[in-house]
Backbone and ligand atoms as CSV (ligand in chain L), in Angstrom:
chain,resi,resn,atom,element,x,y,z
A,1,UNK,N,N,-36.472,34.203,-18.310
A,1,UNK,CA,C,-35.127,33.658,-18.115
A,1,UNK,C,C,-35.153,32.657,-16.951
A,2,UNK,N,N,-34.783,31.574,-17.293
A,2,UNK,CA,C,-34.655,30.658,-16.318
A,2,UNK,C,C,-33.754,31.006,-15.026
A,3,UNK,N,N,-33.911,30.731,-13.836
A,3,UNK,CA,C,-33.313,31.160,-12.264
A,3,UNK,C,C,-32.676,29.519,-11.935
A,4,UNK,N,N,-31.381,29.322,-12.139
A,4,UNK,CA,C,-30.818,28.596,-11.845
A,4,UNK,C,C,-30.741,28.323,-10.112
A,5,UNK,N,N,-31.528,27.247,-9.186
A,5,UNK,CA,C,-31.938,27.316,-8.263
A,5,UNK,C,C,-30.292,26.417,-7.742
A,6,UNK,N,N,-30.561,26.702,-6.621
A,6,UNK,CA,C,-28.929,26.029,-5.970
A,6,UNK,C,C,-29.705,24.860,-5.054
A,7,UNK,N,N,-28.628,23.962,-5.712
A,7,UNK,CA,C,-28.374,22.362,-5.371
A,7,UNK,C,C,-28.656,21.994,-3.964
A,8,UNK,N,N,-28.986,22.003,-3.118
A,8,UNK,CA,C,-29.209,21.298,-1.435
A,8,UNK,C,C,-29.600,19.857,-1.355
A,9,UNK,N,N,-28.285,19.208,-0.820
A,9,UNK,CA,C,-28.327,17.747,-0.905
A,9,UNK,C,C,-27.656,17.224,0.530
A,10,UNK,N,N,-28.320,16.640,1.112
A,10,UNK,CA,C,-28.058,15.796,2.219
A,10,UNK,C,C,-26.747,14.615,1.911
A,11,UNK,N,N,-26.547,14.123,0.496
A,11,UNK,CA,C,-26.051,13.393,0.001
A,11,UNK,C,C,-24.671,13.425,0.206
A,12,UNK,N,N,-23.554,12.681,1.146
A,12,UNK,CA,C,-22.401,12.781,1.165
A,12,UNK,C,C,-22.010,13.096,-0.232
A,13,UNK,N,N,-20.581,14.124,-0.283
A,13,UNK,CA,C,-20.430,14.024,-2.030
A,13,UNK,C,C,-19.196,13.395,-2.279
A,14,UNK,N,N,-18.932,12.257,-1.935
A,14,UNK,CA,C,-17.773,11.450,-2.025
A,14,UNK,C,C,-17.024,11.715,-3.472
A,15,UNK,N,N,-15.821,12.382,-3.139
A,15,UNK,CA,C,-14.503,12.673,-3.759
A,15,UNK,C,C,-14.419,13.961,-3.462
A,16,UNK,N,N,-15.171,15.138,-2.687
A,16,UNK,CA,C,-14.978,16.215,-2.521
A,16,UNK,C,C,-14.763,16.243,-0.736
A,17,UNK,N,N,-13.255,17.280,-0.578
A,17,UNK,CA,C,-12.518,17.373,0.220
A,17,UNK,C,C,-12.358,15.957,1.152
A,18,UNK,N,N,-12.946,15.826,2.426
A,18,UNK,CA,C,-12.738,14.716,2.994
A,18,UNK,C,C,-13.922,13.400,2.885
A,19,UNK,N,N,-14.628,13.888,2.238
A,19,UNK,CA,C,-15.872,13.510,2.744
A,19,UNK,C,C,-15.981,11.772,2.133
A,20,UNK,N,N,-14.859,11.004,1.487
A,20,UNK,CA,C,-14.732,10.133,1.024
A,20,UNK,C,C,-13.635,9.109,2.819
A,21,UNK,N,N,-13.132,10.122,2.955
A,21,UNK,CA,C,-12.159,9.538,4.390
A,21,UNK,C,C,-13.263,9.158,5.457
A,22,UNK,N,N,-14.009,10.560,5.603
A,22,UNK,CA,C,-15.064,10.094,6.585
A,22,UNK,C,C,-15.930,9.042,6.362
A,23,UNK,N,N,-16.598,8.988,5.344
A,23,UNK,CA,C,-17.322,7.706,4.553
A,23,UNK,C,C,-16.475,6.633,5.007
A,24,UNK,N,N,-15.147,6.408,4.719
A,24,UNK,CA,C,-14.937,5.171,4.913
A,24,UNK,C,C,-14.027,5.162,6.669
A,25,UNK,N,N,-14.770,5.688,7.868
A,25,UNK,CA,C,-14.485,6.101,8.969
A,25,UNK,C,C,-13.184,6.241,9.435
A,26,UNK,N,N,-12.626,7.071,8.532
A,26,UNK,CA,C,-11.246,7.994,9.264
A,26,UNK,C,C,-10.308,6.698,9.061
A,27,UNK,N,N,-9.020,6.549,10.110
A,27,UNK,CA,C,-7.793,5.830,10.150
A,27,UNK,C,C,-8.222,4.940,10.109
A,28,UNK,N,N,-9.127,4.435,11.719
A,28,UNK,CA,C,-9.558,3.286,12.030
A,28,UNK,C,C,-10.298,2.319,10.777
A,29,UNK,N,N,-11.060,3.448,10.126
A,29,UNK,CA,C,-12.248,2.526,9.316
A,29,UNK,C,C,-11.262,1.515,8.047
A,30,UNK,N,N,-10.830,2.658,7.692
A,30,UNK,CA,C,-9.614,2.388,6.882
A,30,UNK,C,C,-8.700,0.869,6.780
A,31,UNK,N,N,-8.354,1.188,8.347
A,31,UNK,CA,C,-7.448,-0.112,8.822
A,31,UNK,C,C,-7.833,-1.532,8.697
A,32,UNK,N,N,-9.337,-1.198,9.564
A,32,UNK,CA,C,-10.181,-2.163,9.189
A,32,UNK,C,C,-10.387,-2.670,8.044
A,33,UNK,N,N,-10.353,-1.795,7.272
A,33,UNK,CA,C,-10.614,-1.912,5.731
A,33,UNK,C,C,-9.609,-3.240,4.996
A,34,UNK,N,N,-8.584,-2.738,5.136
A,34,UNK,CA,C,-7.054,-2.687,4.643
A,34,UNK,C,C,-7.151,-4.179,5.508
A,35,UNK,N,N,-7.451,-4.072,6.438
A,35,UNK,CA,C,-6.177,-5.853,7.809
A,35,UNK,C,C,-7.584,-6.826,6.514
A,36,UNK,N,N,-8.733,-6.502,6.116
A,36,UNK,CA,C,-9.801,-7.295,5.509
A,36,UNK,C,C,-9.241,-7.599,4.252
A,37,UNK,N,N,-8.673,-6.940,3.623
A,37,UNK,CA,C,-8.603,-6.797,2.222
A,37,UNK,C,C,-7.370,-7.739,2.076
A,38,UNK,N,N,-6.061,-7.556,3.043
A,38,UNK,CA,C,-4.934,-9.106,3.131
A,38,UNK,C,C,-5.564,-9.693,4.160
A,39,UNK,N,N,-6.508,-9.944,4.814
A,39,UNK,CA,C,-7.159,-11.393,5.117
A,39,UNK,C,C,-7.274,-12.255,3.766
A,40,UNK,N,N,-8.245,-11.552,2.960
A,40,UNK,CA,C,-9.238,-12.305,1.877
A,40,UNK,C,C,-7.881,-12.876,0.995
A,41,UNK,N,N,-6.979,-11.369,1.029
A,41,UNK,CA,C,-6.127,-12.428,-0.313
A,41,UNK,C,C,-5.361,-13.201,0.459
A,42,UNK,N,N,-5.514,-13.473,1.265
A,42,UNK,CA,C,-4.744,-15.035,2.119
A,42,UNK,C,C,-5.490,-16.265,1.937
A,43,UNK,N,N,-6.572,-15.881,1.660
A,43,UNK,CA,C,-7.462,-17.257,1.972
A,43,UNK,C,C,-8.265,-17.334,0.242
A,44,UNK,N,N,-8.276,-16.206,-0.536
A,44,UNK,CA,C,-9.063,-16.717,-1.556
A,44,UNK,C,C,-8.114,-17.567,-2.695
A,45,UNK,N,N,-8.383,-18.521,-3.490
A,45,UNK,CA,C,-7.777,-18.974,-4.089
A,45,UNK,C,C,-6.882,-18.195,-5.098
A,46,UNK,N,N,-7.873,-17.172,-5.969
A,46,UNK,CA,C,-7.992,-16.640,-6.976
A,46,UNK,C,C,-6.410,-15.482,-6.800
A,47,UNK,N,N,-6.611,-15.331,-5.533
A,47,UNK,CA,C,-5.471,-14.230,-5.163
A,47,UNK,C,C,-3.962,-14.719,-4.375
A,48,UNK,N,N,-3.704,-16.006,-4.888
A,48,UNK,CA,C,-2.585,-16.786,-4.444
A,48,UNK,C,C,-1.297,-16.229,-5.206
A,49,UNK,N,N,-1.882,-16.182,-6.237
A,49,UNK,CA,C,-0.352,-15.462,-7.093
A,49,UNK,C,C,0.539,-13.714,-6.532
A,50,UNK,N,N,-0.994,-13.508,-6.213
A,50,UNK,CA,C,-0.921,-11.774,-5.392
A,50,UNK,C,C,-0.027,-11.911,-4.325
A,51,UNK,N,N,-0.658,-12.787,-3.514
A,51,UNK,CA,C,-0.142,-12.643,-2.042
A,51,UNK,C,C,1.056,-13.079,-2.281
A,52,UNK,N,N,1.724,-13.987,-3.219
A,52,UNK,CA,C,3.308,-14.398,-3.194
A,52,UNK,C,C,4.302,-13.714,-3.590
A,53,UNK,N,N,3.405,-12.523,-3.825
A,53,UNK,CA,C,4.741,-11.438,-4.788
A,53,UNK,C,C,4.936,-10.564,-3.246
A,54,UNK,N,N,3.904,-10.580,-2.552
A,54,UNK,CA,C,4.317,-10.082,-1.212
A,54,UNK,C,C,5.246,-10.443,-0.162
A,55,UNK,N,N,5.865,-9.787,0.888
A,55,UNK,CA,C,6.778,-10.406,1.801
A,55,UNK,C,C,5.726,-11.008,2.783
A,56,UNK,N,N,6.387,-12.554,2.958
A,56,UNK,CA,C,5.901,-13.347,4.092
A,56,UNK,C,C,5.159,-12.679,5.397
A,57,UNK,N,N,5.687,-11.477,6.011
A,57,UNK,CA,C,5.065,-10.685,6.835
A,57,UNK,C,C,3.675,-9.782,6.233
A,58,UNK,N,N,2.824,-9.746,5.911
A,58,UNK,CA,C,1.915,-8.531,6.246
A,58,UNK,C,C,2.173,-7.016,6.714
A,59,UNK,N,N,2.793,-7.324,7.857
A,59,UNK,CA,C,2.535,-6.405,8.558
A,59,UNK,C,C,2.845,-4.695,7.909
A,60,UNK,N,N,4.122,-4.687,7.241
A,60,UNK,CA,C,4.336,-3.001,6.704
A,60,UNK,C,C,3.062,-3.060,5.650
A,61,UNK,N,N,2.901,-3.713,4.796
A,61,UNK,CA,C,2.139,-3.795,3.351
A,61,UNK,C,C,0.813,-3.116,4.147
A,62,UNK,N,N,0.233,-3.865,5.429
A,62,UNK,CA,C,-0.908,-3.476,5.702
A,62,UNK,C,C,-0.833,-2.173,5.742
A,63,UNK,N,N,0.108,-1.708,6.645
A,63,UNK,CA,C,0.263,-0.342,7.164
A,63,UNK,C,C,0.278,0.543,6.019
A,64,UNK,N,N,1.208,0.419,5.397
A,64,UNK,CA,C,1.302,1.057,3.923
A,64,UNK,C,C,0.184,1.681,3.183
A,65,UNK,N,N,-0.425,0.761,2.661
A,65,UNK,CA,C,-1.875,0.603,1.900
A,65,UNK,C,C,-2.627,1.558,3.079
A,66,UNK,N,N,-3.070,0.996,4.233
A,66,UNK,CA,C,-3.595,1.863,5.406
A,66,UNK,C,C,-3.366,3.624,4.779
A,67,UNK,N,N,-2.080,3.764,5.289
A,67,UNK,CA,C,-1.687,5.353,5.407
A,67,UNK,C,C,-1.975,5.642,4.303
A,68,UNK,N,N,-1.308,5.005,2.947
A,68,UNK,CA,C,-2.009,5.662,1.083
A,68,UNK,C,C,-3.177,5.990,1.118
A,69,UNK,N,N,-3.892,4.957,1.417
A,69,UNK,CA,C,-5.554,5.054,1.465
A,69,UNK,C,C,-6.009,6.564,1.760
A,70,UNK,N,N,-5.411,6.759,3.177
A,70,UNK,CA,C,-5.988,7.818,3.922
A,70,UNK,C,C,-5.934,8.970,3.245
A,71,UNK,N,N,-4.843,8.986,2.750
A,71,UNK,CA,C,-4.578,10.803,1.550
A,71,UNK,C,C,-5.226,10.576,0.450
A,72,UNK,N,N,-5.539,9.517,-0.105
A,72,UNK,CA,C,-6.021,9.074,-1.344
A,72,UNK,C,C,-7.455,9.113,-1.249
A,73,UNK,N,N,-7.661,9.396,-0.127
A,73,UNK,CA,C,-9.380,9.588,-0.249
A,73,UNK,C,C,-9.901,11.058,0.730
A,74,UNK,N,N,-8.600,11.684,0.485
A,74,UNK,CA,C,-8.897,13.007,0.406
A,74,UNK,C,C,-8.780,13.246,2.267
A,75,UNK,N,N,-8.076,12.761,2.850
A,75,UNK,CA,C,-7.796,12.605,4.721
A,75,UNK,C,C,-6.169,12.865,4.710
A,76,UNK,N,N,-6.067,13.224,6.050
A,76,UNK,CA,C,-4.364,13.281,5.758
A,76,UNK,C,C,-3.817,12.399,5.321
A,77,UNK,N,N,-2.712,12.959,4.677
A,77,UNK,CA,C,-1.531,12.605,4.053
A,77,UNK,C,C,-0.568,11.778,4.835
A,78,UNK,N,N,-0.866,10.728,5.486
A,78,UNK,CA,C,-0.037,9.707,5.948
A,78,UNK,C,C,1.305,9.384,5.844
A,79,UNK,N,N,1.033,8.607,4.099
A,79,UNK,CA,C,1.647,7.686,3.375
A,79,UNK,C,C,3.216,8.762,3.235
A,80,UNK,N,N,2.868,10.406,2.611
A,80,UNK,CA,C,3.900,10.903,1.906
A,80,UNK,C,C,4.370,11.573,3.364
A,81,UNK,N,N,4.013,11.654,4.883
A,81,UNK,CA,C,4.225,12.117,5.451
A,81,UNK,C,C,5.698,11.112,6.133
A,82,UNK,N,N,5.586,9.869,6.180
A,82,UNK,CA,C,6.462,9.092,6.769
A,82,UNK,C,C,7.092,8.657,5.603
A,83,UNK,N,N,6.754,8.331,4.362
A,83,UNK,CA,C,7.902,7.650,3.040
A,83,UNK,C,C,7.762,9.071,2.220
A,84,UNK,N,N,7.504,10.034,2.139
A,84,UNK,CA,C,7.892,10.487,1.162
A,84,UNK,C,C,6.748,10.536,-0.125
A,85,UNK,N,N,6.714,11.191,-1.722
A,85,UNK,CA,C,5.874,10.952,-2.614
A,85,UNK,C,C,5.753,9.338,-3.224
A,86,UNK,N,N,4.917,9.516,-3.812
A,86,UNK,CA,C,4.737,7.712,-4.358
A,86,UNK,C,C,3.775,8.092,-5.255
A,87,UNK,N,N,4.363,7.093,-6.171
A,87,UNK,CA,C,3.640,6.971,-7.498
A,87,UNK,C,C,3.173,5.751,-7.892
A,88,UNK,N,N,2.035,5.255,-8.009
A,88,UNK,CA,C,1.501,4.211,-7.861
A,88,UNK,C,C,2.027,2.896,-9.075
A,89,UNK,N,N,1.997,3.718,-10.564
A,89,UNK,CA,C,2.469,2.634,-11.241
A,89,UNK,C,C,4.146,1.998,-11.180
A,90,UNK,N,N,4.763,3.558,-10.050
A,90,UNK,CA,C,6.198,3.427,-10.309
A,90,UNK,C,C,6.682,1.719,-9.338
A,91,UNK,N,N,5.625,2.228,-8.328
A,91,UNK,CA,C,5.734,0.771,-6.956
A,91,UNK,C,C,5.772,-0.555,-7.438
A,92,UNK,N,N,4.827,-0.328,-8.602
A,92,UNK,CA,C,4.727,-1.815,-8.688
A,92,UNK,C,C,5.243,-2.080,-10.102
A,93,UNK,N,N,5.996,-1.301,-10.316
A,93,UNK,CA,C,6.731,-1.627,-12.057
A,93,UNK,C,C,7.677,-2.964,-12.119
A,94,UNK,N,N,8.231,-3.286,-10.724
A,94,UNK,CA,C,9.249,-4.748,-10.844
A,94,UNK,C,C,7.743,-6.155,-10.905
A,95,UNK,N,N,6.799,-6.117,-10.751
A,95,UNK,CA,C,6.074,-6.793,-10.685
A,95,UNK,C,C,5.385,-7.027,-11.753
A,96,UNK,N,N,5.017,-7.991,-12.100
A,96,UNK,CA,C,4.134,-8.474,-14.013
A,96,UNK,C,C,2.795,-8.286,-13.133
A,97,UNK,N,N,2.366,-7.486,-13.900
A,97,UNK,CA,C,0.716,-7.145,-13.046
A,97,UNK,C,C,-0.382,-7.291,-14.432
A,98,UNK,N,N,-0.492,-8.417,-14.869
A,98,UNK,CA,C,-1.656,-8.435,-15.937
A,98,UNK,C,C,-3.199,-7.852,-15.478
A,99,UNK,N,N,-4.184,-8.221,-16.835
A,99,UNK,CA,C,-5.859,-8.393,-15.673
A,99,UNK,C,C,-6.199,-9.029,-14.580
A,100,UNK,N,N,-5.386,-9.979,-14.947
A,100,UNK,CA,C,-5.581,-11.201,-13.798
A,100,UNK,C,C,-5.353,-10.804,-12.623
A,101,UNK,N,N,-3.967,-10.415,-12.378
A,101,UNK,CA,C,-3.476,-9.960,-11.315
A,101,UNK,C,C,-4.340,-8.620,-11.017
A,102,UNK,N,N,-4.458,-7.874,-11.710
A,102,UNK,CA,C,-5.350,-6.306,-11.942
A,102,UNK,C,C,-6.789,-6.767,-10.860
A,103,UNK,N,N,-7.030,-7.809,-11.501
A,103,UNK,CA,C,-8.918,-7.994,-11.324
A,103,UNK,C,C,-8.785,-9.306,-9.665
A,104,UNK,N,N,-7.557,-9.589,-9.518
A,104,UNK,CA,C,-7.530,-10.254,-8.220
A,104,UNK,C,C,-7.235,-9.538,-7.174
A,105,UNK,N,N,-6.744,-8.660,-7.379
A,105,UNK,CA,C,-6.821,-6.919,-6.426
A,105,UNK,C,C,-7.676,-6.766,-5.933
A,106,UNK,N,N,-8.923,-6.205,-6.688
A,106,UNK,CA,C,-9.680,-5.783,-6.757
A,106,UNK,C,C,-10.833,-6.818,-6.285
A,107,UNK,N,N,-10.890,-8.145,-6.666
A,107,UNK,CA,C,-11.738,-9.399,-5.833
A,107,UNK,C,C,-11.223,-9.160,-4.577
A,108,UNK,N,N,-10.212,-9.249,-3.775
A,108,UNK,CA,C,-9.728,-9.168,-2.425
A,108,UNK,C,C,-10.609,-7.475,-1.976
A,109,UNK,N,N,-10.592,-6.550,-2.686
A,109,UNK,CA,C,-11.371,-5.214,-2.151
A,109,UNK,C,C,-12.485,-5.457,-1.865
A,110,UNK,N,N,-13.949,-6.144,-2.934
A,110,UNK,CA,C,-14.381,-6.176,-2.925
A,110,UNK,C,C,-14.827,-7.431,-1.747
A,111,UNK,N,N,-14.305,-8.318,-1.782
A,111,UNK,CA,C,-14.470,-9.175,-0.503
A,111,UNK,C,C,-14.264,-8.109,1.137
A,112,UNK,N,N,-13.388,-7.440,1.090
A,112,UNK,CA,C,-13.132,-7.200,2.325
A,112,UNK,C,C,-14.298,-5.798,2.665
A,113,UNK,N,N,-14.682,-5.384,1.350
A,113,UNK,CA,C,-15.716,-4.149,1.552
A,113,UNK,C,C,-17.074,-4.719,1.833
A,114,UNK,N,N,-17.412,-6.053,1.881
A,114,UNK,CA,C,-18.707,-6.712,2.208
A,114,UNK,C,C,-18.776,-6.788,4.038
A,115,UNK,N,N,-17.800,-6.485,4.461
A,115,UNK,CA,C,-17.852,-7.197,5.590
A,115,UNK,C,C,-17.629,-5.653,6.079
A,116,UNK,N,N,-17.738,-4.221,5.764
A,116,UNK,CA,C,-17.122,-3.057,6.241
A,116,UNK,C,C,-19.033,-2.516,6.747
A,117,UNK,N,N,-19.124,-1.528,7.515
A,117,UNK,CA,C,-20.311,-1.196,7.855
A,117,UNK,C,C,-20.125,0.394,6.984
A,118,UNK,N,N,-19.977,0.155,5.428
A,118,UNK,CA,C,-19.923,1.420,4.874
A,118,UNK,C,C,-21.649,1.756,4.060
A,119,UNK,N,N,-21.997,2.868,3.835
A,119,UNK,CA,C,-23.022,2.566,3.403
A,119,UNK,C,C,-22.596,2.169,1.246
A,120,UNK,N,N,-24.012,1.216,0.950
A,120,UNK,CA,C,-23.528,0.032,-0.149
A,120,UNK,C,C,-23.399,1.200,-1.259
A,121,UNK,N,N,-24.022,2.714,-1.163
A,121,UNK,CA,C,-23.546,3.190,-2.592
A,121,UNK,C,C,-21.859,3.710,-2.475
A,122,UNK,N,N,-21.082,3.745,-0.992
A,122,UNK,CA,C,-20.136,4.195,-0.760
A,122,UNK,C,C,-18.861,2.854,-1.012
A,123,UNK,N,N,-19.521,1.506,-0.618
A,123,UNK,CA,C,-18.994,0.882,-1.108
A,123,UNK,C,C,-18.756,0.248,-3.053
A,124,UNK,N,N,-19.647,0.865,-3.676
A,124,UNK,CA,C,-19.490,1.089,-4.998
A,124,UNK,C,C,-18.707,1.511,-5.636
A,125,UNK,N,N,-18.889,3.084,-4.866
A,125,UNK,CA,C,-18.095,4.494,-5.440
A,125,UNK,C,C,-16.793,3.752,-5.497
A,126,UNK,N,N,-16.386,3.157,-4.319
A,126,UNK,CA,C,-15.098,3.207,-3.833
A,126,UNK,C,C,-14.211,2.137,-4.473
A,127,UNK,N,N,-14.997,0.874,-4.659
A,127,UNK,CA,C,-14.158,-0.160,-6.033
A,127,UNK,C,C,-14.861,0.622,-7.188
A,128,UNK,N,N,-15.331,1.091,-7.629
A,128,UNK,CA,C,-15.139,1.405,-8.681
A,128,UNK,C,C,-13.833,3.320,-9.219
A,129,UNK,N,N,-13.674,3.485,-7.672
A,129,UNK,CA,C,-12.983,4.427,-7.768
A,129,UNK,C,C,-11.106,3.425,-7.922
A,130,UNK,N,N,-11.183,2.614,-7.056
A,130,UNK,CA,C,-9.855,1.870,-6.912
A,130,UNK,C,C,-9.548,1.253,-8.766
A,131,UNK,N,N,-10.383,1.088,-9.301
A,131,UNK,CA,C,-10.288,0.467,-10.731
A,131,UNK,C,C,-9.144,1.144,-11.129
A,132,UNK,N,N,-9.081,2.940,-10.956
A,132,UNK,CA,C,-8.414,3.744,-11.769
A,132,UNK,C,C,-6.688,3.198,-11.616
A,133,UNK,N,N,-6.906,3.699,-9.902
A,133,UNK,CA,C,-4.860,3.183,-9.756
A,133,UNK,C,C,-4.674,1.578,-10.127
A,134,UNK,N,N,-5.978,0.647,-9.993
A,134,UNK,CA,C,-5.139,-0.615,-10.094
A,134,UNK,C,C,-5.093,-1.081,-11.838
A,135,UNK,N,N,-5.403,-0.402,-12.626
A,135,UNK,CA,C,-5.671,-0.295,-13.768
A,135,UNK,C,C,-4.241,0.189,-14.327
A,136,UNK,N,N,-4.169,1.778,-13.666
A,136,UNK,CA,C,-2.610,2.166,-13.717
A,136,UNK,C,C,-1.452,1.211,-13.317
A,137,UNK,N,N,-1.700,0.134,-12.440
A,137,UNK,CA,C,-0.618,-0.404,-11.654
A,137,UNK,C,C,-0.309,-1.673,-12.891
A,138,UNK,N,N,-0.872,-1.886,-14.084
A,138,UNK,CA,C,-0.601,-3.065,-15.006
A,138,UNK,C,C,0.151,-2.530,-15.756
A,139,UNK,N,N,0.872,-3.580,-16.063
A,139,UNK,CA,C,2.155,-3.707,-16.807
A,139,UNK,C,C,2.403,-4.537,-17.872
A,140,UNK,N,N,1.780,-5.411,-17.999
A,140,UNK,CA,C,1.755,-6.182,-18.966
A,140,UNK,C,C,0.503,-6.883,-19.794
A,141,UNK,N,N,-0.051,-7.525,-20.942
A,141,UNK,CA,C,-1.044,-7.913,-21.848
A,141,UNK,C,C,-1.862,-7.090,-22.444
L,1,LIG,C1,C,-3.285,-4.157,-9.453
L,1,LIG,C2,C,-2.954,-5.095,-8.589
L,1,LIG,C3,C,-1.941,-4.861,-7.490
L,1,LIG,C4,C,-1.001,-5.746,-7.080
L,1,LIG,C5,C,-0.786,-7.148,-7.642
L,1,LIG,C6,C,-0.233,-5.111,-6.024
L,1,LIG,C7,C,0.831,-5.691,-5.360
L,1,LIG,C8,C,1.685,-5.028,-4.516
L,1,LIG,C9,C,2.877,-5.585,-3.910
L,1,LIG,C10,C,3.358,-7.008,-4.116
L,1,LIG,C11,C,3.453,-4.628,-3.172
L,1,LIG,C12,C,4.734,-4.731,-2.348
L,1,LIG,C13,C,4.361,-4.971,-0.914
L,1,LIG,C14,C,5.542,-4.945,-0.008
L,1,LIG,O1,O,6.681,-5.138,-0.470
L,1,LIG,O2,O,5.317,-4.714,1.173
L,1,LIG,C15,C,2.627,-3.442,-3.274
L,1,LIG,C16,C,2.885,-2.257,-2.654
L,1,LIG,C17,C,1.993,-1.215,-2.586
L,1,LIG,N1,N,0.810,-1.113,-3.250
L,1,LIG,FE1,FE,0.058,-2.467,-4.511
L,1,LIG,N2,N,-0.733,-3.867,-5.800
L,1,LIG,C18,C,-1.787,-3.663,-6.660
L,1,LIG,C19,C,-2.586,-2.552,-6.715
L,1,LIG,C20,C,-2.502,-1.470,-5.855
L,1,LIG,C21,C,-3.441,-0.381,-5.809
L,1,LIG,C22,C,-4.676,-0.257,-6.700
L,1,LIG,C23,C,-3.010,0.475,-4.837
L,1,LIG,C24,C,-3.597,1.765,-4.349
L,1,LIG,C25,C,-4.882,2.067,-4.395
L,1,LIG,C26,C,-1.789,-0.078,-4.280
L,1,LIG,C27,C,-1.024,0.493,-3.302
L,1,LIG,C28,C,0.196,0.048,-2.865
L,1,LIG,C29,C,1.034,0.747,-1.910
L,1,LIG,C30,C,0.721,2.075,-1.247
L,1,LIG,C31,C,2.181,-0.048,-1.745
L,1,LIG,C32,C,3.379,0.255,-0.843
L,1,LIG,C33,C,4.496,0.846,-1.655
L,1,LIG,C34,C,5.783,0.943,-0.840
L,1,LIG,O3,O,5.899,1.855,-0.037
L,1,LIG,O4,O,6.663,0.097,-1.014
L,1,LIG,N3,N,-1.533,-1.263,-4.922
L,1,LIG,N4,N,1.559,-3.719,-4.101
């Protein structure tokens, strides 16, 4: 009979309990993350339509995204601690969110995760984990 031997892995296991928050270093790393991610869509072409559905200020959106992030990758609960629950496709239902818009999201992540000191399979996991809500967040085509 085979002896099913137990698993021992050094390997962060990103999506189990925090260990996806710590990966991407707690509040701070996060923030960092987040002030990168509306840098890029300020300046990339591709994400001009994005940034105009936004208010002229930055500043809450950053914060926002910031605090979601943090519960969303398994760290405290920020976001529902100061607004309350949130539902991701409900936020952005006044907004026409095609692929386009879907996949210019997600160019602004991926720009701002090049410049993060995360390690590169954590930066993988992690746009390819964001696919799910910004996938949910389309509305139209
Ligand atoms: C798919 C493309 C997406 C577009 C075009 C988009 C666009 C926007 C816009 C224009 C706002 C309003 C900002 C404001 O009024 O301050 C917003 C809010 C927000 N978005 Fe997105 N978003 C997208 C995907 C996502 C994804 C994937 C997430 C989470 C992983 C996310 C999380 C949030 C949060 C937490 C808010 C704040 C909601 C609130 O409290 O009002 N968004 N988004």
């Amino acid at each position: 009979m085979a002896i099913s031997e137990p698993v021992i892995t050094d390997e962060p296991q990103y999506g189990v309990g925090d260990a996806s928050y710590q990966a991407a270093g707690g509040e701070a790393g996060i923030r960092a993350l987040v002030n990168d991610f509306y840098d890029a869509m300020e300046q990339l072409p591709e994400a001009e339509k994005i940034r105009n559905m936004h208010p002229a200020d930055l500043t809450v959106s950053r914060d926002k995204l910031t605090l979601f992030l943090c519960g969303w990758l398994g760290g405290p609960r920020l976001y529902a601690q100061q607004y309350g629950p949130i539902r991701i496709p409900q936020v952005h239902s006044h907004l026409a969110i095609g692929q386009s818009e879907r996949d210019a999201w997600l160019r602004c992540m991926q720009e701002a995760l090049k410049a993060q000191p995360y390690a590169t399979k954590f930066k993988k996991y992690l746009l390819d984990q964001l696919y799910v809500p910004a996938e949910r967040s389309r509305n139209k085509e």
